[in-house]
N, C-alpha and C positions, 0 to 999 in steps of 0.2 A: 707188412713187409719185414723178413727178419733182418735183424743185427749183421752189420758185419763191422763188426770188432776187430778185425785180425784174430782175435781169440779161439774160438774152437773149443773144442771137448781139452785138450791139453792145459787148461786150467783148473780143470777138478782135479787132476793128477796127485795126490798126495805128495807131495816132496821127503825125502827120509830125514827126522832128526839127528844130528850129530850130539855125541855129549863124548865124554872124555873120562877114560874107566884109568882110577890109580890103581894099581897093582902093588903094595909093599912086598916085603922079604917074607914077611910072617904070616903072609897067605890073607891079607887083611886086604879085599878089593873094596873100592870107594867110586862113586859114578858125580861126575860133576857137567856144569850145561857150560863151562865157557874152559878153554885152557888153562887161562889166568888161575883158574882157583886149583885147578888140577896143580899146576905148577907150585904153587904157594904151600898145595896142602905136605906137597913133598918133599917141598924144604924145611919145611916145617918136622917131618919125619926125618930129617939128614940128609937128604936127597940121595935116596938109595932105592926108590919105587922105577916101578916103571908105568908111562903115558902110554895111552892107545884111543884112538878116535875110534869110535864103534857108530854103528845108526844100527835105528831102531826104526 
């Protein structure tokens, strides 16, 4: 007898990663996995980049 899970084929679905692309002044782009570091890494810079959530 099969499974019933609730589950379905909708669990092998790949879900898309989120990561977090810094963008500086000086054309110098940076890919990080959490906000946080995105954030840090561009104050760290003067905070003069810009954040963008991208999936891959």
């Amino acid at each position: 007898m099969a499974c019933n899970c609730g589950g379905g084929a909708a669990q092998n679905v790949p879900r898309p990663v989120v990561a977090y692309e810094l963008t500086l002044p000086d054309g110098t782009v940076r890919r990080y996995v959490t906000f946080q570091e995105a954030d840090a890494a561009n104050r760290r810079a003067g905070s003069t980049g810009a954040i963008t959530a991208i999936t891959r």
